[in-house]
N, C-alpha and C positions, 0 to 999 in steps of 0.2 A: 504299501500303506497309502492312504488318498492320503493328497492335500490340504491341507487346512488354512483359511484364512482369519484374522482378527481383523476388523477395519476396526478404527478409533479417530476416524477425524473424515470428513466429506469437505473436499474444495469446490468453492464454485467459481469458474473461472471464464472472463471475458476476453475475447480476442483482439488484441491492441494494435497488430498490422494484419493485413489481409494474404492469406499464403500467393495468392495466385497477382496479388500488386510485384511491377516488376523491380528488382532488386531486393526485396521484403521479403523475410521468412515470418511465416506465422510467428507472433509471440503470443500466450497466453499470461495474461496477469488473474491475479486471484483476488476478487473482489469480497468474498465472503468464506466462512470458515465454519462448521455445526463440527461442535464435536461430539459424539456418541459414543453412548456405552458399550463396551468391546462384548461382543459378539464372536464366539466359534463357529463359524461357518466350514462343516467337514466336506464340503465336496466343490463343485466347481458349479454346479446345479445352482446350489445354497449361494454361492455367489453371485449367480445370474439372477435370480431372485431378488435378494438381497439390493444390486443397482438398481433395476427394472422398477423395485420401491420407490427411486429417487425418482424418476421422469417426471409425476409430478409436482416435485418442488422445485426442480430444476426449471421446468415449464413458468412456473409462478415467479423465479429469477430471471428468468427472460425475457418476461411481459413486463417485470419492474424496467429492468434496462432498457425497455423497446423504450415507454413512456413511464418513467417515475409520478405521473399525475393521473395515469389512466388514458391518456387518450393517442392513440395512435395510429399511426394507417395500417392496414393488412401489408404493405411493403417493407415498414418498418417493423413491423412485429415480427415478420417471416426474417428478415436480416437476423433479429435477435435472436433468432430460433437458431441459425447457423451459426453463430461468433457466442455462444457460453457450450459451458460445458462442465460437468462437475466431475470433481475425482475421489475417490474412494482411495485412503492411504490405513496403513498397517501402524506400528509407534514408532517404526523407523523412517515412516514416510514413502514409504514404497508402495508405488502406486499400484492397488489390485486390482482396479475398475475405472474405466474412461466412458461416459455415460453423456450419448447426447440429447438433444429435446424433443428428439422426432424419435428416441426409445429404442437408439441403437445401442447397445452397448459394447464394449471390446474388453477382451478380458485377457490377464496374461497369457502369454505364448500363443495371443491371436491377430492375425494381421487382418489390420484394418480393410474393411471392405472393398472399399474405391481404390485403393492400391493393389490389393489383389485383382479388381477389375482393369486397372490400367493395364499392369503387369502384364495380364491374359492378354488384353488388346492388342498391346506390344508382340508378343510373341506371335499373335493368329492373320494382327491384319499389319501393323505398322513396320516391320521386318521384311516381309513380304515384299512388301510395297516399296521399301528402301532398293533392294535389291531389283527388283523391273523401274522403278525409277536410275538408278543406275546400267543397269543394259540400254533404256530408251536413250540414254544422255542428259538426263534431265537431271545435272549435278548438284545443282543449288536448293532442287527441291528433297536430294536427297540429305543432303548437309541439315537443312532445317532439320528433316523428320529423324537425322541420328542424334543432333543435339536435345530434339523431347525424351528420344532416348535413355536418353544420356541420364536427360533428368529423372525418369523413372526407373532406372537404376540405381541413382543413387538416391535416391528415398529409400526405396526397396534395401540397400545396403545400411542405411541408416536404420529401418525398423529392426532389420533384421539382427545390425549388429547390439541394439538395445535390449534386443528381446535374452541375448546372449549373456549380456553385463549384468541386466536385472532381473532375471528370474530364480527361483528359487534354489538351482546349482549352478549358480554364475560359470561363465569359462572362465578360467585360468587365463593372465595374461600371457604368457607363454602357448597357450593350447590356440587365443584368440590370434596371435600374432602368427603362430603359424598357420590358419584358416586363412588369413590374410595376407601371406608372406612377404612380412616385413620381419625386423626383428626387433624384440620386445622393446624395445630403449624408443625405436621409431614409431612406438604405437600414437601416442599424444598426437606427436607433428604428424604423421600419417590420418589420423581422422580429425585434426583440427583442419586441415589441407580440403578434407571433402566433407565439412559441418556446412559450407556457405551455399 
């Protein structure tokens, strides 16, 4: 049987620290809220659809933030374009659609783009490169390039273990904890340990 979706509410939402500021994880605050009439959306099509709608009003929330009076620079308008983003939630709040201004959308059980681009990078050139940076001696540059590593795995482990918790036949904490082999009790402190 396809999937089906209800969206019932669209967030629109501003980005209040910068992901790549060092120390700062992105936080997203939610500046505005449309709620809308619930919609049966039977496929995932219907869903792509369905966000791809929103691009331009989300566009139109991001030119208000750039300049709330109208006037602002192409630097500033483009920033704004990066840091909103509207969400598409169901009546439990679960997010069906992450929709950005430049008309990306990401849709459950889809990994985000630029991570799946890191990810690839990681494997074809940055790995590589760790490893003959290590044969030449060049240890310090190999430490840098395993701690970016490092970092893009654990996004990658965090999208991934989200996609596991919220989609439509969540894993089991048991089923989760042993993909990750801790044991059930240790889940919490086990991913509060690698949230930061």
């Amino acid at each position: 049987m396809a999937r089906q979706f209800r969206p019932e509410r669209v967030e629109y939402d501003v980005l209040t620290a910068h992901p790549k500021s060092p120390g700062h994880e992105g936080r997203w605050a939610t500046a505005a809220v449309d709620a809308v009439t619930p919609d049966d959306l039977r496929s995932i099509e219907a869903l792509q659809e369905y966000a791809l709608a929103i691009v331009p009003r989300l566009r139109d929330f991001a030119e208000h933030v750039a300049a709330p009076r109208g006037d602002a620079s192409p630097a500033t308008r483009y920033s704004a374009y990066q840091n909103v983003r509207a969400m598409v939630r169901n009546k439990n709040g679960d997010a069906l659609a992450e929709i950005r201004a430049d008309g990306r959308v990401l849709l459950p059980g889809e990994l985000d783009a630029d991570l799946r681009g890191r990810l690839n990078g990681l494997v074809n050139v940055g790995l590589p490169m760790v490893t003959r940076s290590i044969d030449q001696g060049a240890y310090e540059s190999a430490l840098e390039s395993l701690v970016k590593a490092r970092g893009v795995l654990n996004a990658m482990l965090q999208a991934v273990l989200h996609m596991a918790v919220s989609g439509p036949e969540p894993l089991s904490r048991e089923k989760l904890a042993a993909a990750l082999r801790v044991n059930p009790s240790e889940l919490d402190r086990w991913y509060a340990g690698r949230a930061g």
